[in-house]
N, C-alpha and C positions, 0 to 999 in steps of 0.2 A: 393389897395382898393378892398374890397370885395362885392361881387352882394348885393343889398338888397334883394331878391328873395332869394336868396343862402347864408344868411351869414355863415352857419355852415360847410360850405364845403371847403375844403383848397384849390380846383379849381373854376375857371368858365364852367360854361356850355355852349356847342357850341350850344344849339337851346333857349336861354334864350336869348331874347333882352335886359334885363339889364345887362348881361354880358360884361364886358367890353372887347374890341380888341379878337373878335372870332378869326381872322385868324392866332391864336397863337396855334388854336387847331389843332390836328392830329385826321385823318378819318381811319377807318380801310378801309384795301384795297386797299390805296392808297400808291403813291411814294413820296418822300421828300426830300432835298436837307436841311440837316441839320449843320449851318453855325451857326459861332458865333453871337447872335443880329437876326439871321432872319431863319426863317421856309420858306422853298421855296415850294408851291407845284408843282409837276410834272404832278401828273394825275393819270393816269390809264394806262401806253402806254403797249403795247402784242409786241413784247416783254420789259421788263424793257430798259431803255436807256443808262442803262452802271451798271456794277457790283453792287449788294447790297452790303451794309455795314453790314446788321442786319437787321432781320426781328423780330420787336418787335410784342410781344403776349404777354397776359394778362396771370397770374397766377390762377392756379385751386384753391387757395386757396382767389381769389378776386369775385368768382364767390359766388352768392348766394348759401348758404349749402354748398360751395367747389363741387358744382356738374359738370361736364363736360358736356355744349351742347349741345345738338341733332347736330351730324354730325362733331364734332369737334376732334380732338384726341391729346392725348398727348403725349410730349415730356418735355426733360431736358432743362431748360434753358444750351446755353453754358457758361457762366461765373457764376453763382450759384448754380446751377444742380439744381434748384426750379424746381417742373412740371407743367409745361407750357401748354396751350391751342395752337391750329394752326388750320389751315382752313385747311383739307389734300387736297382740289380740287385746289389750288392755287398753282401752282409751283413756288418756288421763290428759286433760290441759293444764300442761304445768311445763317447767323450763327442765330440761332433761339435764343431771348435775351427777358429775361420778361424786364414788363415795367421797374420796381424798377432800374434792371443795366442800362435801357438806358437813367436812369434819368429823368421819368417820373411818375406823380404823377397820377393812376389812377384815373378818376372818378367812385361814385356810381356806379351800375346797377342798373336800378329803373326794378321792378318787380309789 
């Protein structure tokens, strides 16, 4: 079922109260425990609580004008070599994966 607020969008929106079951969405920033049927969140722990799997980042080419953020830098996706967006102040040891391989359907950027 799709938002009435949102019907044109192939997602829901996580600050949309007509959206249906928000805690299917993923926060940047954050850790997840990604299980068949269920999205586990972790938090935020300093340090991570066991090995990443993937550190999903958003494509330069999802960004409005394909421009790279103030403060963001890029990188290859490792499984499409797409160029990828990351936060450089976050260390995370993990294989850097745009959303698309990790099976995720960006949303919008609203500007």
């Amino acid at each position: 079922m799709s938002c009435p607020v949102h019907p044109w969008w192939p997602n829901r929106r996580e600050d949309c109260p007509f959206c249906e079951r928000p805690e299917n969405f993923l926060s940047g920033g954050q850790f997840y425990e990604l299980t068949p049927g269920a999205t586990i969140p972790l938090g935020n722990p300093t340090p991570s609580p066991r090995a990443v799997d993937k550190w999903i980042c958003r494509r330069v080419a999802d960004f409005p004008g394909a421009r790279v953020p103030t403060g963001g830098e890029v990188a290859a996706c490792s499984m499409c070599r797409a160029p990828i967006v990351f936060n450089p102040a976050r260390t995370v040891d993990g294989p850097k994966v745009c959303m698309q391989c990790a099976r995720i359907q960006p949303l919008p950027i609203d500007s």
